[in-house]
C-alpha beads as a LAMMPS data file, in Angstrom:
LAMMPS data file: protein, C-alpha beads

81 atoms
80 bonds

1 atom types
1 bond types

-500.0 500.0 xlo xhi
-500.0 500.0 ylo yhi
-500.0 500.0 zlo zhi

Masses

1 110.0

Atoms # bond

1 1 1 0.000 0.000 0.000
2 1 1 1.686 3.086 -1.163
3 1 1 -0.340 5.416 1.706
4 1 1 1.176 3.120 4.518
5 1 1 4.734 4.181 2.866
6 1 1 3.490 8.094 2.812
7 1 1 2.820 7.775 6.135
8 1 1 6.191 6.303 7.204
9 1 1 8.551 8.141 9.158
10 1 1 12.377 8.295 10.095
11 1 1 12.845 8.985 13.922
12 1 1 14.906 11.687 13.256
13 1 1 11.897 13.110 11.118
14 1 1 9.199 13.227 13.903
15 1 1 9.811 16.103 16.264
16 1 1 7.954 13.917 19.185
17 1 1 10.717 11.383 19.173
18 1 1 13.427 14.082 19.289
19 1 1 11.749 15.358 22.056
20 1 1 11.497 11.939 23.613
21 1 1 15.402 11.625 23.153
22 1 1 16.445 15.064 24.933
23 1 1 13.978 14.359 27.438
24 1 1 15.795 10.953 27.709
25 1 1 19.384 12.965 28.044
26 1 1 18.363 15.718 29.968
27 1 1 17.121 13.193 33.318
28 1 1 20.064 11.211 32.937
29 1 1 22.214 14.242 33.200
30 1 1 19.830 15.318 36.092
31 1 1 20.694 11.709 38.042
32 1 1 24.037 12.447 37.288
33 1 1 24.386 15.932 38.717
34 1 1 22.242 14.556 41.573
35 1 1 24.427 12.040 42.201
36 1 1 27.580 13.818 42.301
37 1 1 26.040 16.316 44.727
38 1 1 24.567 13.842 47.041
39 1 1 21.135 14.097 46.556
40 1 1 18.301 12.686 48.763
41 1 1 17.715 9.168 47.737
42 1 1 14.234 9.160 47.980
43 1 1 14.689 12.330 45.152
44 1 1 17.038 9.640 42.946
45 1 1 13.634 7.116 42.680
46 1 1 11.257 9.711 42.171
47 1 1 13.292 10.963 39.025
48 1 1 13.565 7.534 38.083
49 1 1 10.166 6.089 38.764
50 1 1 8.351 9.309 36.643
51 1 1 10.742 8.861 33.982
52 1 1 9.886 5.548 33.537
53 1 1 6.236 6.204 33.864
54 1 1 6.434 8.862 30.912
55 1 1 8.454 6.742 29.071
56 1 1 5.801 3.863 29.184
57 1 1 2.762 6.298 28.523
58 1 1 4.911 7.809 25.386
59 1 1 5.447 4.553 24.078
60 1 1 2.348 3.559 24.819
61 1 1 0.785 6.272 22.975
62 1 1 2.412 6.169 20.259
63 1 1 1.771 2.331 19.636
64 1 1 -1.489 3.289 19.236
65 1 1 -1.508 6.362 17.210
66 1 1 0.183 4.427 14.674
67 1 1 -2.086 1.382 14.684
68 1 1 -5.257 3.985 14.451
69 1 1 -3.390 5.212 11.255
70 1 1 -2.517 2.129 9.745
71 1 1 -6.277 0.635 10.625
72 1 1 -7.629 3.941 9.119
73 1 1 -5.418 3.710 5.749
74 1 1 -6.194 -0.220 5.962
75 1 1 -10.178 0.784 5.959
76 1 1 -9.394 3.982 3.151
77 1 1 -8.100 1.363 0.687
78 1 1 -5.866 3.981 -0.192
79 1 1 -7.944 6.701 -1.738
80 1 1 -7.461 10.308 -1.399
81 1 1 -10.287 11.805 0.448

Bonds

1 1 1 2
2 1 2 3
3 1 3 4
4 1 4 5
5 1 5 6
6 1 6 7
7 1 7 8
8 1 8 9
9 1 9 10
10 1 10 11
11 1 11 12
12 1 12 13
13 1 13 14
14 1 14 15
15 1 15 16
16 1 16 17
17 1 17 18
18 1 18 19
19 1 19 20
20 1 20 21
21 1 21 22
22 1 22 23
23 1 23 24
24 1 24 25
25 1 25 26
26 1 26 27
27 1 27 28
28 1 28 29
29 1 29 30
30 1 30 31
31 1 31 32
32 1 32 33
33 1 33 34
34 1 34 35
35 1 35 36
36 1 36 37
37 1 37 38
38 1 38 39
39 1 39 40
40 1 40 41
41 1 41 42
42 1 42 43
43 1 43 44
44 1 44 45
45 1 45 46
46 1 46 47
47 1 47 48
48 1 48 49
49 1 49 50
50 1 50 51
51 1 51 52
52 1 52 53
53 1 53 54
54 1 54 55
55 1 55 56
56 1 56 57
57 1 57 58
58 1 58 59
59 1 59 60
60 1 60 61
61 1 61 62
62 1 62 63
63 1 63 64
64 1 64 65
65 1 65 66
66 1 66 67
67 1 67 68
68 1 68 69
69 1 69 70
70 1 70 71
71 1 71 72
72 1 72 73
73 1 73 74
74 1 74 75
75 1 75 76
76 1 76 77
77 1 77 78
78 1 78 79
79 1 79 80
80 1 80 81
């Protein structure tokens, strides 16, 4: 189907997975600094534990964005509307 190869993308093309991947730098730079400064441990999990919850819901949403799309283009047959 060519509309399933329109709607392809490069990660470096979508500006949500750049964001995703500073995001992704910028805490582990924070655990970093916070560990060379001696932070709190209880601040340590917290960074970690809401990272990893974003990181799931990001995924998560984009899973199914992209099988919404796919279904819809499936359903389209491929026609310009």
């Amino acid at each position: 189907m060519e509309i399933l190869k329109e709607i392809e993308k490069t990660p470096l093309s979508s500006k949500k997975f750049i964001a995703w991947a500073v995001s992704g730098f910028l805490w582990k730079a924070f655990l970093l600094c916070a560990l060379f400064f001696g932070a709190n441990v209880s601040v340590l999990l917290l960074t970690v534990g809401l990272v990893m919850f974003l990181d799931i819901l990001y995924i998560g949403s984009q899973t199914a964005l992209d099988t919404l799309v796919r279904y819809a283009a499936i359903i389209r047959g491929g026609k310009d509307v």
